[in-house]
C-alpha positions as CSV (number, residue, x, y, z in Angstrom):
1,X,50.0,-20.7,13.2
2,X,48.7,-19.2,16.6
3,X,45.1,-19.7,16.8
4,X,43.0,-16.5,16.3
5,X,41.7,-14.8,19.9
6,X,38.0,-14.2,19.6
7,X,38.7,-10.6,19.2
8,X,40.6,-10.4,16.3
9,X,38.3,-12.7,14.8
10,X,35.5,-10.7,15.6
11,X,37.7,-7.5,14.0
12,X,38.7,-9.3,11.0
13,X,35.2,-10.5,10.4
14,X,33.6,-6.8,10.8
15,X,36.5,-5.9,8.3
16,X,35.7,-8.8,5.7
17,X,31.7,-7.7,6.1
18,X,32.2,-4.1,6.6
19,X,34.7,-2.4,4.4
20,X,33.1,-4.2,1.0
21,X,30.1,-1.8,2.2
22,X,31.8,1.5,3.0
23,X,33.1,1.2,-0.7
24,X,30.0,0.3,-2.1
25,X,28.5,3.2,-0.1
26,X,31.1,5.3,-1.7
27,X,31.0,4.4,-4.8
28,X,26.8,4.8,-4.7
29,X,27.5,8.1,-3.3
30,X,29.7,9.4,-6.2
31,X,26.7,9.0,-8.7
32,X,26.2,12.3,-10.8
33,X,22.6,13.6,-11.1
34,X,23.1,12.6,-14.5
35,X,24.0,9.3,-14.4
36,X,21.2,8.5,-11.6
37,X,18.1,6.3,-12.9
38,X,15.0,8.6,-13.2
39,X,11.8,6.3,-14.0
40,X,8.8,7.6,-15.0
41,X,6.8,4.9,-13.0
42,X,8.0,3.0,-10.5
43,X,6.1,-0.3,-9.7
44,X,5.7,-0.9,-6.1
45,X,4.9,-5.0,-5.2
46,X,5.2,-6.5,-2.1
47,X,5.9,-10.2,-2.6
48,X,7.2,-12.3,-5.6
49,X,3.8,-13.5,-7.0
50,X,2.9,-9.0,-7.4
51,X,6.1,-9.3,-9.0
52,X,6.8,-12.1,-11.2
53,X,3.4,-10.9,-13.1
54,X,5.0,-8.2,-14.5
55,X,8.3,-9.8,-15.2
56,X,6.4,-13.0,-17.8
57,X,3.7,-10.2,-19.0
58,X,5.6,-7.0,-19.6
59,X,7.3,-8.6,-22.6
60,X,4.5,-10.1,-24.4
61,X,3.5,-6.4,-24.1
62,X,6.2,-5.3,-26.5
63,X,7.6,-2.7,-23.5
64,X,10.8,-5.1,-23.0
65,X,12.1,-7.0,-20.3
66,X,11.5,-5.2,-16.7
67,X,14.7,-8.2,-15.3
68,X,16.7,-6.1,-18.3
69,X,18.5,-4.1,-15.7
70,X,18.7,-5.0,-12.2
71,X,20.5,-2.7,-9.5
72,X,21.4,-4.1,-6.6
73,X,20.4,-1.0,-3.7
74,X,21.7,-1.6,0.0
75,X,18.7,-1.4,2.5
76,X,16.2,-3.1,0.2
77,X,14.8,-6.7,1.5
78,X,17.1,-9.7,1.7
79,X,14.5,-11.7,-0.3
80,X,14.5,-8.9,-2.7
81,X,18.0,-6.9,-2.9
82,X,17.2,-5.6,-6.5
83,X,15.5,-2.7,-8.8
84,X,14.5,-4.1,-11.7
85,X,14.4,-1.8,-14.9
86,X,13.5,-1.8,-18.6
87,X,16.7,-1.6,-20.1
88,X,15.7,2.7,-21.1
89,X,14.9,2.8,-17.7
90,X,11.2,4.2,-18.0
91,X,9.7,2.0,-16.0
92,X,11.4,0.2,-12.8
93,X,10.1,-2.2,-9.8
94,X,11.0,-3.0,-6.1
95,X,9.3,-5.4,-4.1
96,X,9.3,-4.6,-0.3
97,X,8.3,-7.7,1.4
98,X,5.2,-8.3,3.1
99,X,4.3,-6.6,6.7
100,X,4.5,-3.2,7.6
101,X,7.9,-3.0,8.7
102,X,9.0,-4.3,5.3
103,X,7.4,-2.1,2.9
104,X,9.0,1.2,5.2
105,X,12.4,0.1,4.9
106,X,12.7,-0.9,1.4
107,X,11.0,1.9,0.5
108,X,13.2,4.2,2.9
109,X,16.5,2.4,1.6
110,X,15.0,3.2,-2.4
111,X,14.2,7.1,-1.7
112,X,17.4,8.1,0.2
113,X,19.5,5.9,-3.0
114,X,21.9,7.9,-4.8
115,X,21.1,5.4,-8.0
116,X,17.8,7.1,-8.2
117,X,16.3,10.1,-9.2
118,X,12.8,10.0,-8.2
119,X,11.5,13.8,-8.1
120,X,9.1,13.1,-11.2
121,X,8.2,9.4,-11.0
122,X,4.9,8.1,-10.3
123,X,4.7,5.7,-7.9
124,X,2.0,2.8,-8.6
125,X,1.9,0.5,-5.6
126,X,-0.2,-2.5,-7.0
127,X,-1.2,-5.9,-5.1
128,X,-3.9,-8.3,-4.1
129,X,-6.0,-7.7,-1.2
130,X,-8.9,-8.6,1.0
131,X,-12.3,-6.9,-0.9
132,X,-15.5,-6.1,1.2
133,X,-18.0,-7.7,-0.9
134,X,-20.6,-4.6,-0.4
135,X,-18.1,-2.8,-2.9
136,X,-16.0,-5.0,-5.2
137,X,-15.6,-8.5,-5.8
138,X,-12.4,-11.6,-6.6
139,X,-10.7,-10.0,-9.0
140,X,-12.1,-6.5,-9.0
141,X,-9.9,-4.1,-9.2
142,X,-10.0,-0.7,-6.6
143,X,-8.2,2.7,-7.1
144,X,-7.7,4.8,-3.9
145,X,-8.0,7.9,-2.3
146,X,-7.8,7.1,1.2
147,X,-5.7,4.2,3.1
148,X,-6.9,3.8,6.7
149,X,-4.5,2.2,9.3
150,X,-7.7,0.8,11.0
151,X,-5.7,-1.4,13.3
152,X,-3.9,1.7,14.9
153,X,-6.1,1.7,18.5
154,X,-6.5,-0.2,21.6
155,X,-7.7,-3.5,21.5
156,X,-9.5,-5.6,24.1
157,X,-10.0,-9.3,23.4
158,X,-13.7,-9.7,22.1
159,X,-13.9,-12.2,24.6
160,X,-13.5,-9.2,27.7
161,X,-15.0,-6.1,26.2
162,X,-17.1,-4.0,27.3
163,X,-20.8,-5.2,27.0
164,X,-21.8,-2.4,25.2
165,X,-18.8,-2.4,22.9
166,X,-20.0,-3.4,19.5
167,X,-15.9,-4.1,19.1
168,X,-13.0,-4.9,20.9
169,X,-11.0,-2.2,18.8
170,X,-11.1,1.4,20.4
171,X,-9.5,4.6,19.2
172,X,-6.3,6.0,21.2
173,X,-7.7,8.8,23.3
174,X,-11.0,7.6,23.7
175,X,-13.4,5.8,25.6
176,X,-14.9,3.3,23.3
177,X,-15.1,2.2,19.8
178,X,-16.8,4.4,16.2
179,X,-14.8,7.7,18.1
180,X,-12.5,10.1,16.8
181,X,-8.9,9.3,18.2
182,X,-7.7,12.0,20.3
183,X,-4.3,11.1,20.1
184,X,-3.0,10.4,16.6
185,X,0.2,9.1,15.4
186,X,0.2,10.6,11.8
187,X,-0.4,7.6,9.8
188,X,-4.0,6.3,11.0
189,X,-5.1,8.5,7.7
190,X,-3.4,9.1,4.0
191,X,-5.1,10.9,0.9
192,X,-4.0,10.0,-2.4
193,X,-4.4,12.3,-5.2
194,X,-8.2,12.3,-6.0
195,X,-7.5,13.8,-10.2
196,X,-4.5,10.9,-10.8
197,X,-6.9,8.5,-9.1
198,X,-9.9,9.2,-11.4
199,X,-7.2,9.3,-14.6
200,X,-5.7,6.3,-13.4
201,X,-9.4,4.7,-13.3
202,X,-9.8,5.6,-16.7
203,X,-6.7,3.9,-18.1
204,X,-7.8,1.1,-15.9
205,X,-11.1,0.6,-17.5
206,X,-9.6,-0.3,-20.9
207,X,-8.4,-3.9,-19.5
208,X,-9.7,-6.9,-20.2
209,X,-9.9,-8.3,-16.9
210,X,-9.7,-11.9,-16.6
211,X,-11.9,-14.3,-14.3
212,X,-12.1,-18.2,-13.7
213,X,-15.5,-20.8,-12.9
214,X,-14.4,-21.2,-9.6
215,X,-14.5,-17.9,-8.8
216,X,-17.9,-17.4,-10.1
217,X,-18.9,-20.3,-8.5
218,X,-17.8,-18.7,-4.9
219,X,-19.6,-15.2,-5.7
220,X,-22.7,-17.0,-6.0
221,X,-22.6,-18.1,-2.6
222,X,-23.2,-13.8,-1.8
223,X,-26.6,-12.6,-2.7
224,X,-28.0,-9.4,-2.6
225,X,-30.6,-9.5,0.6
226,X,-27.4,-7.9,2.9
227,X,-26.1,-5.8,0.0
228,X,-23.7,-7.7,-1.5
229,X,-25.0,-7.6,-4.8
230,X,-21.0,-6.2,-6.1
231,X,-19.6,-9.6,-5.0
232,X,-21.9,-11.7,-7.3
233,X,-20.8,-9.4,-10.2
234,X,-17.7,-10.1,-12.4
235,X,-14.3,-8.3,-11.7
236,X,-14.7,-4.3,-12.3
237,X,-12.9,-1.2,-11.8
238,X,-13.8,0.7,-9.5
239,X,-12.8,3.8,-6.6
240,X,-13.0,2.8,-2.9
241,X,-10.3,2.8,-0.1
242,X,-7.8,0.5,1.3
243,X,-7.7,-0.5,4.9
244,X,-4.1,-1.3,6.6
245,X,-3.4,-4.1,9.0
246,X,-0.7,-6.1,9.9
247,X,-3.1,-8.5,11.5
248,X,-5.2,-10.8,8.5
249,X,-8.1,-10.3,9.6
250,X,-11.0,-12.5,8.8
251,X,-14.8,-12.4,9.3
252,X,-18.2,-9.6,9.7
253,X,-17.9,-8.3,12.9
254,X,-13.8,-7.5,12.2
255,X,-14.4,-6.3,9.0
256,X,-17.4,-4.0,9.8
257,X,-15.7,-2.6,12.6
258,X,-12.7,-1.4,10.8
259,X,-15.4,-0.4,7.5
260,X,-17.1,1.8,10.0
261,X,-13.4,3.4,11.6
262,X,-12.4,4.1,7.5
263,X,-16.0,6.1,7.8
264,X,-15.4,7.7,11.0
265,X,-11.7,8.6,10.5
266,X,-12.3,10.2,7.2
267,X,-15.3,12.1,7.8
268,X,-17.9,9.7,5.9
269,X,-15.7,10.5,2.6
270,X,-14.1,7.4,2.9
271,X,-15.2,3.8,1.5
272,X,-13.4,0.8,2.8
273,X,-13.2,-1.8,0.2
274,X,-10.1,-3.4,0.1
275,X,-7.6,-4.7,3.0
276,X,-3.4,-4.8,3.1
277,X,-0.9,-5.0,5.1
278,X,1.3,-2.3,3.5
279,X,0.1,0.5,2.5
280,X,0.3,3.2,5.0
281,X,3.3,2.2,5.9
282,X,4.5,3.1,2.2
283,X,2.8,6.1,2.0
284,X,4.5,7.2,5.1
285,X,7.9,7.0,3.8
286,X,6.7,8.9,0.4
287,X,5.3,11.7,2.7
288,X,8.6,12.0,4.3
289,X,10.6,12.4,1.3
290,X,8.0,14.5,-0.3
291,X,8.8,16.7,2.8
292,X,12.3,16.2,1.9
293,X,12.0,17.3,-2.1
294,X,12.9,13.5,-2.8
295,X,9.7,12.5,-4.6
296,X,6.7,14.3,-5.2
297,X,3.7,12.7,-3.3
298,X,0.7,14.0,-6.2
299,X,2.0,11.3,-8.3
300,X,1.2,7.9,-5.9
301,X,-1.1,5.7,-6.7
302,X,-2.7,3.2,-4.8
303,X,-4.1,-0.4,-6.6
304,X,-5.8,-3.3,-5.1
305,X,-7.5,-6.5,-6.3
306,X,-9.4,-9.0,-4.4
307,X,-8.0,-12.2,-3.9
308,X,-10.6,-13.0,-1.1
309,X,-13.1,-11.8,0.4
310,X,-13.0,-9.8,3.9
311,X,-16.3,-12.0,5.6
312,X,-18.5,-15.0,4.5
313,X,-21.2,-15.3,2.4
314,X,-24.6,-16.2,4.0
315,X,-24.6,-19.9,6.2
316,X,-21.0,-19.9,6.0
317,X,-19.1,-19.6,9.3
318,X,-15.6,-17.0,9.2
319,X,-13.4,-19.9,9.8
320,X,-14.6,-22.6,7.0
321,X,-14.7,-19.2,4.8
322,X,-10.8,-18.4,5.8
323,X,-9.6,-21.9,6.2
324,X,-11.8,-24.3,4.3
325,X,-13.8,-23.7,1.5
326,X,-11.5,-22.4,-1.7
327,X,-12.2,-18.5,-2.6
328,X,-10.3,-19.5,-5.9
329,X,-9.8,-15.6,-6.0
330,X,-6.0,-15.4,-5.9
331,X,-5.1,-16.1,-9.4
332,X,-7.2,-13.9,-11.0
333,X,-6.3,-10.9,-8.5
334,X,-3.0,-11.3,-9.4
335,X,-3.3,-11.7,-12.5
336,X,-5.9,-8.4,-13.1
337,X,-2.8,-6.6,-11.2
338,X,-0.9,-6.7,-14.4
339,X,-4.1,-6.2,-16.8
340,X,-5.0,-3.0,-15.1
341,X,-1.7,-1.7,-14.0
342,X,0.1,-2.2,-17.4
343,X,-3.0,0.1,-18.9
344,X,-2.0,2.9,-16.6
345,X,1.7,2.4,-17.3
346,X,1.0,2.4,-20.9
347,X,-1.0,5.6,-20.1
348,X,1.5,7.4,-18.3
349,X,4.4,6.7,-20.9
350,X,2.2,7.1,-23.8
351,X,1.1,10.7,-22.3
352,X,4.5,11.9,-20.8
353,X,5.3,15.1,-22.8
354,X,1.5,16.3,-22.9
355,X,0.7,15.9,-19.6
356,X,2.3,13.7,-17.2
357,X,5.9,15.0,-17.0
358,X,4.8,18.4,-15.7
359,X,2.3,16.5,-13.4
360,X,-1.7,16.2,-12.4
361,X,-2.6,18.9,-10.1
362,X,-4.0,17.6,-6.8
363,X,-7.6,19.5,-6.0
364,X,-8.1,17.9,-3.0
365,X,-5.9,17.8,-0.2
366,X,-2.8,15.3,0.0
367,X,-0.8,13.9,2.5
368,X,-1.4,12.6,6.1
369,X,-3.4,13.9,8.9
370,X,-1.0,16.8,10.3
371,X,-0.9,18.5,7.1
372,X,2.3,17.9,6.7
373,X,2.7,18.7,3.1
374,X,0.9,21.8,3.3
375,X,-3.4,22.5,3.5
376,X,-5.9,21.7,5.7
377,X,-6.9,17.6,6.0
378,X,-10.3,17.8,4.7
379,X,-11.2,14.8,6.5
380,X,-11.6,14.1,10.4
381,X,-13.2,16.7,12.9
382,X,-11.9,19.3,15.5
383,X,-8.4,20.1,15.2
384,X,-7.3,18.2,12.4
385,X,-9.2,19.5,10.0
386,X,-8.3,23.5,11.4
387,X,-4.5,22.5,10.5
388,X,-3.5,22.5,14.0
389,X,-1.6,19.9,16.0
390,X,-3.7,17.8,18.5
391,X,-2.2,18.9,21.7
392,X,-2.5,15.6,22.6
393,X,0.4,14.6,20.9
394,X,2.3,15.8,24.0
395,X,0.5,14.5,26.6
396,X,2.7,12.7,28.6
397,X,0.2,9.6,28.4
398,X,1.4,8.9,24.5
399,X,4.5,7.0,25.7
400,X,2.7,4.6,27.6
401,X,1.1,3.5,24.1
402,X,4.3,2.0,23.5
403,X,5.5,0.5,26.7
């Protein structure tokens, strides 16, 4: 036998790779409307601890086995190539992976499925977080209206700003830090349906959240002269705002700065209490197949719980808080994911025919800063919040952001 030349090798190996694909493809594609899997929630977790909390609890619940049907979907992470389903498909989950650029793809690949129907689900994105201690504590548990992509602006090294930068982080279009950017991507900003949030909160409310001694122990190192009387509490429900950032950032003077952008960015109507790496870029993706008619963007929902916290207590310095001394938060923020969420989920199915299946009217605006889902954003100043697109979005100067 004649040994194989490099390109017929590299040939047969796009065919042995490829054309198992195509036919998959095909085969997705010939799905009938009928046959396509239309949840009425849809949990959204972003690494396997988020997830495997649903998969040990959701039984003991007596709402069946979420691992009871598992669809493999092309596009979805390589850690995570599966939807999982209860086996009457009411409720399904995806984890995206961690990072930005994870959570849009999967969640890109999931919309744009054929297997799916997701026009009247309700999307409940639920994981741990940082928590600002002002608002919330380890384990608390936040709902939001608002997620911030706080990181989304220049940056100088603290170690080179300004001298009468407070920050080394600066809005795009400006000239220092606590501005208005004047050039806007379309994701610095997303509001969440203020009614689901509030009847999400409710459902919330009737968990038993659970805590540990360690955590306590931690919260007591927070006292109320710099008011952080919420951290010293025991995990709550409550309505504040999530922060994006690839970056995990630790410590006051980060964490302020991107608590005062959240302020700034949302016209003082937003509260930053909790800190992701995902969320915006999700809520991105839902905008743009809202746009499409694919999903329907009133029905998100935004969770967080606090597995840390975002800066030290008192006396200790940001890197023994980050790196040294145990939060003991983690456990108990995962774990009030499920106590929480499963509430809301039990909620939603429980309330379907009544009220949920025809949807909760949004009275507040929705979407991202351009208005692209129709209304005025009732947050920001000067153009945005006239409707209109900031000409700078034109200006030949955006490119240079990303070179």
């Amino acid at each position: 036998m004649r040994p194989m030349r490099p390109a017929a090798f590299v040939l047969l190996a796009w065919y042995q790779l490829t054309i198992p694909g195509l036919v998959a493809a095909a085969a997705i594609s010939n799905v009938s409307n009928q046959d396509r899997i239309a949840p009425k929630v849809l949990i959204i977790s972003m690494f396997s601890p988020e997830a495997e909390v649903w998969y040990i609890n959701m039984p003991r619940d007596g709402l069946g086995d979420l691992l009871a049907v598992n669809i493999p979907t092309p596009g979805l992470s390589m850690r995570y190539p599966h939807v999982h389903c209860l086996a009457n498909h009411s409720v399904c989950q995806v984890t995206t992976g961690e990072a930005e650029i994870n959570a849009a793809a999967t969640i890109t690949a999931l919309t744009l499925s054929d297997r799916f129907n997701l026009t009247k689900t309700y999307f409940l994105i639920a994981g741990i977080a940082g928590v600002n201690p002002k608002h919330a504590t380890l384990g608390g548990v936040a709902l939001a209206r608002y997620a911030v992509q706080v990181a989304l602006q220049f940056e100088f090294d603290a170690r080179e700003k300004p001298e009468n930068f407070t920050t080394g982080y600066f809005p795009y279009g400006t000239n220092g830090p606590e501005q208005f950017p004047s050039i806007v991507y379309g994701t610095e900003v997303m509001e969440l349906n203020e009614a689901l949030r509030d009847m999400a909160f409710l459902l919330a409310q009737k968990a038993q959240l659970t805590d540990n001694p360690d955590a306590v122990f931690y919260r007591s190192k927070y006292h109320d002269t710099r008011g952080f009387l919420a951290a010293t509490l025991g995990p709550s429900v409550v309505k504040c705002d999530t922060a994006t950032s690839d970056v995990y950032y630790s410590g006051t003077l980060l964490s302020e700065a991107f608590e005062n952008i959240t302020s700034i960015w949302t016209n003082g109507t937003g509260r930053y209490c909790m800190t992701a790496q995902e969320d915006n870029a999700t809520l991105e993706v839902l905008v743009r197949m809202a746009i499409e008619g694919l999903v329907d963007f009133s029905r998100v929902i935004v969770m967080r719980t606090g597995a840390n916290f975002d800066r030290p207590p008192p006396n200790v310095s940001a890197y023994d808080h980050l790196l040294v001394l145990q939060q003991n938060g983690f456990d108990i923020a995962n774990q009030n994911i499920y106590r929480a969420g499963i509430e809301i989920v039990k909620g939603i199915l429980a309330k379907w025919d009544c009220t949920f299946a025809k949807g909760v009217k949004a009275t507040n605006y929705i979407g991202d800063i351009f208005g692209s889902l129709g209304g005025h954003p009732d947050f920001g100043t000067g153009s945005l919040t006239e409707g209109k697109r900031p000409p700078s979005m034109d200006s030949p100067g955006r490119s240079n952001l990303h070179s």
